[in-house]
N, C-alpha and C positions, 0 to 999 in steps of 0.2 A: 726880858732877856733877848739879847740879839744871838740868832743862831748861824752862823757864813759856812756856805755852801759853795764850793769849787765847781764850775761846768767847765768839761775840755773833752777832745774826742780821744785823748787817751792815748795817742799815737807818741807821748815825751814816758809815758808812766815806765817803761821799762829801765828809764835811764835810773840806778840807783841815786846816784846825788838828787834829782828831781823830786822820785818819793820820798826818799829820807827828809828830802825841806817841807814837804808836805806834812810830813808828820810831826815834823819838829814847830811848825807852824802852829799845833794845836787846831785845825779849822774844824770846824764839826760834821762834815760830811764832801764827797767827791762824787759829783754823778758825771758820769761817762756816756757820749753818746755816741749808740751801738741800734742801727737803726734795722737790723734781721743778724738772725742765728745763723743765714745762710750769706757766705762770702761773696759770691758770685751779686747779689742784691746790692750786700751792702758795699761793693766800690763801685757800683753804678748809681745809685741813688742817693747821694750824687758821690761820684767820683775823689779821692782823697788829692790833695792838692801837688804829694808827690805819689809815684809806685810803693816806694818802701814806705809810705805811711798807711795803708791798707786792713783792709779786716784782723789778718792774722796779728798785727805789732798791734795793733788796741788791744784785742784779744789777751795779746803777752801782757801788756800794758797792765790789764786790768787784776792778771792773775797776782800783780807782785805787790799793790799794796795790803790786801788782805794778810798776809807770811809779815809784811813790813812793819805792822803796825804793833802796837798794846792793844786787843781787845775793850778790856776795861779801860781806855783812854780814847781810841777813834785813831783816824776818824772813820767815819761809816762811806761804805762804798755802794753805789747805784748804779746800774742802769737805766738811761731815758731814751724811749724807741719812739719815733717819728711812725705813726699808722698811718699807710695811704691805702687806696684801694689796692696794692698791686702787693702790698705785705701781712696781713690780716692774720697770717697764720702765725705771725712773731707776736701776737698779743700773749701767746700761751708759751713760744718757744724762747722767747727772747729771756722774760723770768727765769724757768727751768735752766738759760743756762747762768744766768744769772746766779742758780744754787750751786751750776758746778765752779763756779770761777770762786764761790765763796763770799758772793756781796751780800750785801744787809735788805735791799730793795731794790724794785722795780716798777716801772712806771711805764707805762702806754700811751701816748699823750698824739690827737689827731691833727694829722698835717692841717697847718697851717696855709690858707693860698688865697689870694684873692680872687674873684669872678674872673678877671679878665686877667690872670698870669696863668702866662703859655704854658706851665705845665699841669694848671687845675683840671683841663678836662681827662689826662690820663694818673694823674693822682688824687685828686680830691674825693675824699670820701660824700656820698650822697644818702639821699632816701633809701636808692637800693642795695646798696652793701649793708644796712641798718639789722636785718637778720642774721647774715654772716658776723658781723658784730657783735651783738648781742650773744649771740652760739660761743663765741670765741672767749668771750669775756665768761661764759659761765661754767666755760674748761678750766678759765684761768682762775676762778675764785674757788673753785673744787680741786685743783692740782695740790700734791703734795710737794712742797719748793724748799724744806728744809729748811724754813726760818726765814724766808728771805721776805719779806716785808713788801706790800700792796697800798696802793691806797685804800680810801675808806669806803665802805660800800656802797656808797651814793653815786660811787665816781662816772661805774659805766653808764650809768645814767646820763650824767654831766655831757660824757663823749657822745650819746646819741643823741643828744640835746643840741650840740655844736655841729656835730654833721647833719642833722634835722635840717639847722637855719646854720649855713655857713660863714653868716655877715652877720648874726645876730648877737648883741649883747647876750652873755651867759652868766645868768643871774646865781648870788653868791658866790661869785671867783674873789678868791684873797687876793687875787695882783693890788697891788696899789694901796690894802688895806694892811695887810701882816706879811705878804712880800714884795719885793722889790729888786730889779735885777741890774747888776754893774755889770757895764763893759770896762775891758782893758783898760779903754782910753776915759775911764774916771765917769761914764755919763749913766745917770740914772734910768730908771723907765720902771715906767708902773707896770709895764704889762708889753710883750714882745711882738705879741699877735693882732692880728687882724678880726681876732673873735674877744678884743679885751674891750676899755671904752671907746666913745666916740675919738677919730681921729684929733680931733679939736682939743682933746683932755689928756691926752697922749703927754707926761711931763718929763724933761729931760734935764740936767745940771748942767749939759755943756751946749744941746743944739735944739733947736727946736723943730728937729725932722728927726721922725723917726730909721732908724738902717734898715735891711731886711731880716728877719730872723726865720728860723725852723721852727720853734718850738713854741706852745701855746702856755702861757702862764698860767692860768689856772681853770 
């Protein structure tokens, strides 16, 4: 079974013709990325590409396909939060509000950066946020969220694995095996990140260079 999953940062979701095609679409899930609970972070890190598309219109965004939808038909609504060291406290916040907006899941997934991009040394999670981490993650797997859906308990593991070794293969990621990510522009990719496989095995449908991405596949 093929299951399609919508990533957008949620700043079109208010428009009712949008969601309504969303749903008429049948897709099985919309994750949203909403990268802190607190506004001020999130149109700085990084900045939305206009003013009016900002914290609060995702926010709105988000609230209208849950009302929009059939329950018993989808599709499922998520949140995906980019964790740097400078946001740590949205591993527990960003869920919770995840339960008030009424999505289905939430996901905490660690920036992405290479060693030598200009903004690793003030983002990149290390060795020593690995406590803070950990602390944060076992708020989050104790919080009561109201149904809203976690990954699986291996996960936090997984993220202190990747901030451990920031270049390292992360061994058992499904990128490339059971998923798989489309861009707009039709091209494939086993894995988005710089924590997937060797540059060199990096597969694409349309180019054979990878773009930059945010978010780490698996």
């Amino acid at each position: 079974m093929i299951r399609v999953q919508a990533t957008t940062d949620g700043a079109f979701l208010s428009k009712q013709r949008i969601t309504q095609r969303i749903v008429e679409l049948g897709i099985d899930a919309v994750s949203v990325s909403l990268d802190s609970a607190d506004a001020v972070y999130d149109d700085t890190w990084p900045p939305p590409l206009n003013k009016r598309d900002g914290w609060q219109r995702v926010v709105d965004g988000v609230r209208t396909l849950p009302t929009a939808r059939d329950p018993s038909i989808g599709p499922r609504v998520g949140l995906y939060t980019v964790v740097t060291r400078l946001n740590l406290p949205d591993i527990v916040a960003i869920p919770r509000l995840a339960a008030e907006l009424g999505c289905d899941y939430a996901v905490p997934q660690p920036v992405s950066l290479d060693d030598d991009h200009a903004l690793s040394p003030t983002l990149a999670l290390t060795r020593q946020e690995l406590p803070e981490l950990r602390s944060q993650f076992e708020r989050l797997y104790a919080a009561d969220l109201a149904g809203v859906r976690l990954p699986a308990a291996d996960y936090p593991g997984r993220v202190a694995a990747a901030s451990e070794r920031p270049t390292a293969l992360v061994r058992g990621c499904f990128s490339g095996h059971t998923q798989f990510f489309i861009e707009p522009d039709g091209s494939v990719w086993d894995c988005p990140s710089s924590l997937g496989p060797r540059p060199d095995r990096h597969r694409s449908t349309r180019s054979p260079r990878r773009g930059d991405r945010r978010h780490v596949g698996g």
